[in-house]
C-alpha positions as CSV (number, residue, x, y, z in Angstrom):
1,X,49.1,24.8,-5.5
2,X,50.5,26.3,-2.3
3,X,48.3,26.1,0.9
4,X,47.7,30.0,2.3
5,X,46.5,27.8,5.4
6,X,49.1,28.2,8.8
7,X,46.4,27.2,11.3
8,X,48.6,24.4,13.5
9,X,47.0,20.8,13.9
10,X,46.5,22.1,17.5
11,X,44.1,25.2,16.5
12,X,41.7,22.4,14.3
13,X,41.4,20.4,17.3
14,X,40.9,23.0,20.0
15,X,38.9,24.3,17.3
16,X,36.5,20.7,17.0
17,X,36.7,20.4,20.6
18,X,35.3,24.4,20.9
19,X,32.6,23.3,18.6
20,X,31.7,20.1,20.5
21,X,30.9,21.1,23.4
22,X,28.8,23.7,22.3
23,X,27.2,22.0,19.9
24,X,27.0,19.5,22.7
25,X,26.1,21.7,25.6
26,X,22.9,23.1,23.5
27,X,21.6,19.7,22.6
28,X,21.8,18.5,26.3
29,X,20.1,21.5,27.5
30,X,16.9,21.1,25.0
31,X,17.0,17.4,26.1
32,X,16.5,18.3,29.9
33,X,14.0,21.4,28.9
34,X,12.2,18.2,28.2
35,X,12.7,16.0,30.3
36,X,12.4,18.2,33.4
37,X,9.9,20.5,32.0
38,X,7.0,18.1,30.5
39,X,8.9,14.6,30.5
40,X,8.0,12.4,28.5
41,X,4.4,12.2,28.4
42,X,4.2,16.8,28.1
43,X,7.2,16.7,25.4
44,X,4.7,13.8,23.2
45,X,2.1,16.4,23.8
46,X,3.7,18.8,22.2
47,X,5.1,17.0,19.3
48,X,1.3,16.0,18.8
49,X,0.0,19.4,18.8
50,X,3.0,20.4,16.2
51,X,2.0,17.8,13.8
52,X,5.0,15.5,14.6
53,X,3.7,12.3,13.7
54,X,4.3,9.1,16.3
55,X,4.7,11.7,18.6
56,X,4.5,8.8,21.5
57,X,7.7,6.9,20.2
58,X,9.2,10.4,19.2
59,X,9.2,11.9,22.2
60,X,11.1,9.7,24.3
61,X,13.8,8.9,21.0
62,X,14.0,12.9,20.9
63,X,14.5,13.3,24.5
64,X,17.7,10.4,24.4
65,X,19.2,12.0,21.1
66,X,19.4,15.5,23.1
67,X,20.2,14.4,26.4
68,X,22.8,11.6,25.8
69,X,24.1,12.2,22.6
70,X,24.3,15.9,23.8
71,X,27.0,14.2,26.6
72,X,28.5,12.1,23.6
73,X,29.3,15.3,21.9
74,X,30.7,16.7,24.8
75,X,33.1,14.0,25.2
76,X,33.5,13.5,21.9
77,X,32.5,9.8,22.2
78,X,30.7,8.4,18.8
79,X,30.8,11.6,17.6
80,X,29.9,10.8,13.3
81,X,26.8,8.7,14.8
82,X,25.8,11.3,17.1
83,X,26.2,13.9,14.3
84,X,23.8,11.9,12.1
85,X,21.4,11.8,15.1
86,X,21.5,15.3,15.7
87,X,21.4,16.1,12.1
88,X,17.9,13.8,11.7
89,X,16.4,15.2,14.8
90,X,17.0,19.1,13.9
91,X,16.0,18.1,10.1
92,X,12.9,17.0,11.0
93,X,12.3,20.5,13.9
94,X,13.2,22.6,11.0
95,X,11.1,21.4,8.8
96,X,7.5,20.5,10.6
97,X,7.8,22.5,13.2
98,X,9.4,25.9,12.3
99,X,9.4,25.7,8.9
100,X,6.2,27.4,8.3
101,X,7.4,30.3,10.0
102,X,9.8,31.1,7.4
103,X,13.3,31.5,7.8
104,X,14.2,33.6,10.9
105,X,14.3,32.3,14.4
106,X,12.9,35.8,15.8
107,X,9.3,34.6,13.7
108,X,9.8,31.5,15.4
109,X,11.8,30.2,11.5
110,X,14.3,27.6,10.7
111,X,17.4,29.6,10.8
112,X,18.2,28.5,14.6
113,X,17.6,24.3,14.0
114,X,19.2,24.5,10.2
115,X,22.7,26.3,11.9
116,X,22.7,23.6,14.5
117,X,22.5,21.1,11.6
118,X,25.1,22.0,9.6
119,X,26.9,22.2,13.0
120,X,26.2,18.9,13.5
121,X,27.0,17.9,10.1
122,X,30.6,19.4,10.2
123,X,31.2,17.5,13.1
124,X,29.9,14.3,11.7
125,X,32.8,15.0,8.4
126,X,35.5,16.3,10.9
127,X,35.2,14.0,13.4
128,X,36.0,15.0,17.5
129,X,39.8,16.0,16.9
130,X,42.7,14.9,19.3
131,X,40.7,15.8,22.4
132,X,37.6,13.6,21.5
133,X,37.4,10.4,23.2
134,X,36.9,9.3,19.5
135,X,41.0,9.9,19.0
136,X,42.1,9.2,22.5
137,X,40.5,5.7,22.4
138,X,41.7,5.1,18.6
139,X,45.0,6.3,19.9
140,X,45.3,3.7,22.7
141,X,43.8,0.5,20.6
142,X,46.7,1.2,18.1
143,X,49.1,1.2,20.8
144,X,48.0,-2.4,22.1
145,X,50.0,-5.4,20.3
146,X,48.1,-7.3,17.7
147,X,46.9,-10.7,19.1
148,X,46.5,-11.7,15.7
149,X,48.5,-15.3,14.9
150,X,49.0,-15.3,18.7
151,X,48.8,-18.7,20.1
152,X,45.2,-19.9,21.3
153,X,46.7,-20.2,25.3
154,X,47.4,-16.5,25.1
155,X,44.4,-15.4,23.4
C-alpha cells in the first residue's frame, strides 16, 4: 500500500514541538493559578470541597505535575513520563470533578480536561520530536564513544 502522506520529517516535529508547548504552556499556567492563587493549603481546600479524596497530599503532587512537568513539556524533557502524569492528573479532574456536569466545558463538563488528555496521551506515544530535549540529548549520548571494554585507568 502507497502512503498518500507528504508531510516532511520537519512538519511532525515542528508539529510535536507546536503541540508541546501548548500542551505545556496550559498545564504551567493551572499549576501557578494554584500556587499563586490559594497555594497549597487554598488548592487542598478546594480539592476537599470537590470530593477529591487526600486532598492534603493531592494538592501539593497536583500543583508539581502542572507547574514542573508543565516546563518539562515545554522543553520537551521526559516528555512519555510527563505525559503519563498529565494524563493521571486530567483523568482524575475529568472524572470527579467535572464529570457530573456532563460533557461540555460551558456546563462546567469534561470536554475541556478529556482534550487535554488525549493531548497529553499523543505526546506520551509520539514522543517530543527533533526539537525536544528528549532527541537532542538522545542525539548527543549516541554521539559519545562507548567506554564499554575500555581499560579500567580510562574509565
Amino acid at each position: 500500500m502507497r502512503s498518500t502522506d507528504h508531510r516532511s520529517p520537519l512538519a511532525t516535529d515542528a508539529a510535536l514541538a507546536l503541540l508541546r508547548v501548548v500542551l505545556g504552556g496550559v498545564m504551567m499556567a493551572h499549576g501557578l493559578q494554584k500556587l499563586l492563587g490559594g497555594g497549597i493549603a487554598g488548592t487542598a481546600s478546594g480539592f476537599r470541597d470537590m470530593g477529591i479524596p487526600l486532598a492534603d497530599l493531592a494538592a501539593p503532587a497536583v500543583i508539581a505535575v502542572e507547574v514542573l512537568g508543565g516546563a518539562a513539556m515545554i522543553a520537551g524533557l521526559l516528555v512519555p513520563l510527563v505525559a503519563i502524569a498529565f494524563v493521571a492528573v486530567l483523568g482524575v479532574a475529568a472524572v470527579l470533578v467535572h464529570g457530573p456536569a456532563g460533557f461540555f466545558a460551558q456546563a462546567g463538563g469534561f470536554e475541556y480536561p478529556a482534550v487535554l488528555a488525549v493531548a497529553s496521551a499523543a505526546m506520551g506515544i509520539a514522543g517530543s520530536g527533533r526539537f525536544g530535549l528528549d532527541a537532542i540529548l538522545a542525539a548527543r549520548l549516541a554521539r559519545r564513544p562507548s567506554r564499554v571494554g575500555a581499560p579500567a585507568a580510562a574509565r
